[in-house]
C-alpha positions in Angstrom: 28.6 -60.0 -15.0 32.2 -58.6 -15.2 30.8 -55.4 -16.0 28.4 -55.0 -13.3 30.3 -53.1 -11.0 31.7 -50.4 -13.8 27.5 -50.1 -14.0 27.1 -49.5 -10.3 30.1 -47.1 -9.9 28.8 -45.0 -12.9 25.4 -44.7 -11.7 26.8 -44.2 -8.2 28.6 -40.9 -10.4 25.7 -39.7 -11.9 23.7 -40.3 -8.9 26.4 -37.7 -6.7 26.2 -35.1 -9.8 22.2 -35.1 -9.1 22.6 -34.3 -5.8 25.2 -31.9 -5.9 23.2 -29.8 -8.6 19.9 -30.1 -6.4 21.8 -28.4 -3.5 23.8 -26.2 -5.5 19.9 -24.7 -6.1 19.3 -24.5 -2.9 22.1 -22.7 -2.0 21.5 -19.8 -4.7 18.1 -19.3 -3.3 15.9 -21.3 -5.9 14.3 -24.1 -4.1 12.8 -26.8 -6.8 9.5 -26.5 -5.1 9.2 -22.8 -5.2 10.5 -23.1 -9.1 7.5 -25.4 -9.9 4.8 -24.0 -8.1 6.1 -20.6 -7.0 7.3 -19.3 -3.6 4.8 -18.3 -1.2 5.9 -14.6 -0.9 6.2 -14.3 -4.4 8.2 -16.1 -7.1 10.2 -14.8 -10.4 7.9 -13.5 -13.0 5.3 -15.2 -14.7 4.8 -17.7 -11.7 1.4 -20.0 -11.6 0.3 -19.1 -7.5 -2.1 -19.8 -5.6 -5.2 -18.0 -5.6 -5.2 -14.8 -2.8 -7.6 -14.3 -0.3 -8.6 -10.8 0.3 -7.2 -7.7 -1.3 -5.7 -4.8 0.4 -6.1 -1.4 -0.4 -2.7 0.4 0.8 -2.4 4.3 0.9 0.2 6.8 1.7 0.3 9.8 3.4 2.5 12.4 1.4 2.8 14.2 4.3 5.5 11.9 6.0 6.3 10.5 3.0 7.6 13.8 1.3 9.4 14.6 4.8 12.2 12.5 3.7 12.2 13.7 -0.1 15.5 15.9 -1.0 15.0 15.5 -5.0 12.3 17.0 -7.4 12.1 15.6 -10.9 8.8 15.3 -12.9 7.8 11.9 -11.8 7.6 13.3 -7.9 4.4 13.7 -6.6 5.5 15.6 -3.4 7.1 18.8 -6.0 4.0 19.0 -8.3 2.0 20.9 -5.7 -1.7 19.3 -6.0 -4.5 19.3 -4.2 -4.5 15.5 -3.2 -1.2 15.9 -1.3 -3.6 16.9 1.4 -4.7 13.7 1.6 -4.3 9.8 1.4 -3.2 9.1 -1.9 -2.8 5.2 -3.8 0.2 2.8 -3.2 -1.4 0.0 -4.1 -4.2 -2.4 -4.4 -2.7 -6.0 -3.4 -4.1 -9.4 -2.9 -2.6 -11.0 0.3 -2.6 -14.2 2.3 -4.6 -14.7 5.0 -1.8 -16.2 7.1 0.4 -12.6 6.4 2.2 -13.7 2.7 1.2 -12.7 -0.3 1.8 -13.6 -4.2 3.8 -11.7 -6.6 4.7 -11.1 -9.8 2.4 -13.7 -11.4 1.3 -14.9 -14.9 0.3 -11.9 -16.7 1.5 -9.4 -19.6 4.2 -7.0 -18.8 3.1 -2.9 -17.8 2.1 -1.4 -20.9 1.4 2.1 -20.5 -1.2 2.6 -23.7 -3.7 0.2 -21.9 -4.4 2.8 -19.0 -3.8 6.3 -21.3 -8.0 7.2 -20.6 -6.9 7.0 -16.8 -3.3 9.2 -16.6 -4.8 12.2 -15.4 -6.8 10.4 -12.8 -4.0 8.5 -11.6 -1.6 11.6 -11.6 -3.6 12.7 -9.3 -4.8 9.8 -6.5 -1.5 7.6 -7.9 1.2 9.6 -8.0 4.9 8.4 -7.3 6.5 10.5 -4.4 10.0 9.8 -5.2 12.5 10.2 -8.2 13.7 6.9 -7.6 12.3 4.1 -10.6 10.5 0.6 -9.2 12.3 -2.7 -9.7 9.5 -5.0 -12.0 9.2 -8.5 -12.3 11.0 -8.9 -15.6 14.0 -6.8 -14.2 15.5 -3.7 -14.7 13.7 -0.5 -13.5 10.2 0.5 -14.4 7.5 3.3 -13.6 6.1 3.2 -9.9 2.9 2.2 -11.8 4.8 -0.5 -13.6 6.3 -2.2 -10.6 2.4 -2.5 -9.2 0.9 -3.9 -12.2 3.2 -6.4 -12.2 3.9 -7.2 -9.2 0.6 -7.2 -7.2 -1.6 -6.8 -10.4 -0.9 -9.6 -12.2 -2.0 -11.9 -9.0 -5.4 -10.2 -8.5 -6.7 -13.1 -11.1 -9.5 -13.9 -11.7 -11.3 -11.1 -9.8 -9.3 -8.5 -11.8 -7.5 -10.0 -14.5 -6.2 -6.9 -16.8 -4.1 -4.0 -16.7 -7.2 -1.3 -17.2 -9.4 -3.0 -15.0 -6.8 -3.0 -12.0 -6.1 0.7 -11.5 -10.1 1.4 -12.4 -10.8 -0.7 -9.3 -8.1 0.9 -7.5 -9.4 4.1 -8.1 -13.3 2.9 -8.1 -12.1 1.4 -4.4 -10.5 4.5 -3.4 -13.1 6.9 -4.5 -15.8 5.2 -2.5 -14.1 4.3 0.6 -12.5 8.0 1.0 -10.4 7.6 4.0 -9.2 11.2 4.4 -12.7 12.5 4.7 -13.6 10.6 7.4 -10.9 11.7 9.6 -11.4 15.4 8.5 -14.9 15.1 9.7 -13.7 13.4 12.8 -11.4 16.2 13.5 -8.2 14.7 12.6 -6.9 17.4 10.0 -3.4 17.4 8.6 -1.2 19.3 11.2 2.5 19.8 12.1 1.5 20.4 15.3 -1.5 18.4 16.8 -1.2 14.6 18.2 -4.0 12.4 17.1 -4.7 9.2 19.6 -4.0 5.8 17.6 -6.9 4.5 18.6 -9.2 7.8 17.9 -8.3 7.6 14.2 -8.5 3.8 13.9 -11.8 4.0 16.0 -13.5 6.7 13.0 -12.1 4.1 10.3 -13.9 1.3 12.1 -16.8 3.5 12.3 -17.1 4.8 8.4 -16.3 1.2 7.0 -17.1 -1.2 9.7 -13.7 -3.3 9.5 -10.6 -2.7 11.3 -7.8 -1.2 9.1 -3.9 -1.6 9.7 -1.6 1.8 9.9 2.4 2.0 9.4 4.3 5.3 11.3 7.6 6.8 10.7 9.2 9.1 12.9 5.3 9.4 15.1 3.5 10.5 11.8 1.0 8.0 10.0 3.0 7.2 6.6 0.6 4.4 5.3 -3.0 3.0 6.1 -4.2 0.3 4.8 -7.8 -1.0 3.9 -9.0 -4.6 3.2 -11.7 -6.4 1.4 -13.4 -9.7 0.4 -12.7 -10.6 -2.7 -16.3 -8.7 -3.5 -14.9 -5.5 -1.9 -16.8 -5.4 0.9 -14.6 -4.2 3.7 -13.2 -7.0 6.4 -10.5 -6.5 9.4 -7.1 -6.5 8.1 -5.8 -8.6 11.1 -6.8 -11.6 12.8 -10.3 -12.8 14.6 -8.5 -13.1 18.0 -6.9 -9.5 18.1 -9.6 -6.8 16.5 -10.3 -4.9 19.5 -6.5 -4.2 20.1 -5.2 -1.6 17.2 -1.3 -1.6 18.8 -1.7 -5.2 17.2 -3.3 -3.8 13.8 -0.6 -0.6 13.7 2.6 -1.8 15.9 4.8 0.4 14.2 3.1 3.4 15.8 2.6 5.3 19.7 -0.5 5.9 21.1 -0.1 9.5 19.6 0.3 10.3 15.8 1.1 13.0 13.5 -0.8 13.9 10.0 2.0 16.5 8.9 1.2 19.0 6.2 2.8 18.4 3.4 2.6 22.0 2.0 4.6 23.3 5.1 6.7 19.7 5.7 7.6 20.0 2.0 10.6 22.4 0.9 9.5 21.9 -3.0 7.1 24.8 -2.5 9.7 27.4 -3.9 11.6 24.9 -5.9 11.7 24.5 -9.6 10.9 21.1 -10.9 14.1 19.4 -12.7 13.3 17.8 -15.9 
């Protein structure tokens, strides 16, 4: 019995040294729960998640997005001149929440470019990066712009899509079939540095085509992305919520009544410029 305190304050020690570590986690940004079970925006790599919800189809317009582009190197899109900078091209194909989060960088193998060799051409072309800048990837460092989607959005698209091939073929496959930029041509909205488009014109044509109620991002007054969602069967569904479909300021807050689709042949100075290898 003499020793019995000496027990208590040395468990008492040990007991302080458990806490103190726990919040010491905390406080660097790793909650225990997260570590376990992985956070709900996205954990470190190779994360178990929970499963998505719907998948969301997210294009960019180079038009806007070349705007802001002062650099040509051989991985830019915007200085390569092609044909598909006139329209929508591929950010990504990403599963997301539906209360607004998303997974990342889940289980999965690392971006291996040999897997998708059959498809570079094809993704040159509707994929391409529009920036010099390299993608941070789950594993660190910096990676390919293709890279940093495989494994970041990717690898949670299990088990609808659950390898490397068969993501950017559905990307494309998705792409290809819901062709965005010919509905608006056909609808009149053409790229322009001139003409305003109404908001609610262009998301009107969308809702039209595809019968689901898409989500568009602005910079500066000019569409820069638009995005398209789907059941987990890729039939098309509202990006946004039951309550607030017929209002597209909810769907596309970032933009005014009025939008641009600048050219990106006459926004572009690359047109002259010699590509830096």
């Amino acid at each position: 019995m003499a020793f019995l305190p000496i027990q208590i304050v040395v468990l008492m020690q040990l007991l302080m040294i458990l806490v103190a570590s726990l919040c010491l986690m905390k406080i660097n940004g790793v909650d225990l729960g997260e570590e376990l079970t992985g956070g709900v925006h996205g954990g470190g790599s190779g994360q178990e998640q929970r499963e998505f919800d719907y998948f969301k189809l997210a294009l960019q317009w180079p038009g806007t997005i070349c705007q802001g582009n002062h650099r040509c190197c051989a991985s830019n899109g915007c200085c390569q001149g092609s044909n598909s900078l006139s329209e929508f091209t591929i950010h990504g194909l990403w599963p997301d929440y539906n209360d607004g989060s998303w997974p990342s960088c889940c289980n999965g193998p690392r971006y291996d470019s040999k897997e998708i060799s059959t498809l570079t051409d094809v993704l040159k072309k509707y994929w391409p990066s529009l920036s010099c800048s390299k993608s941070s990837t789950c594993h660190g460092g910096k990676g390919t712009f293709w890279a940093h989607e495989w494994e970041k959005h990717g690898t949670c698209c299990s088990p609808v899509i659950r390898d490397e091939y068969s993501y950017f073929l559905t990307a494309i496959n998705v792409y290809s079939k819901h062709n965005v930029t010919q509905v608006l041509n056909e609808a009149g909205y053409l790229p322009s540095n001139s003409e305003k488009y109404p908001l609610g014109g262009i998301i009107t044509a969308i809702q039209n085509a595809f019968h689901a109620t898409p989500e568009l991002q602005c910079k500066g007054g000019a569409v820069e992305e638009l995005h398209l969602c789907f059941f987990k069967d890729f039939k098309p569904r509202d990006c946004i919520s039951e309550p607030h479909i017929e209002s597209y300021l909810v769907a596309s807050s970032s933009c005014p009544k009025y939008v641009s689709l600048p050219d990106v042949q006459a926004s572009s100075r690359y047109a002259d410029t010699r590509v830096a290898f």
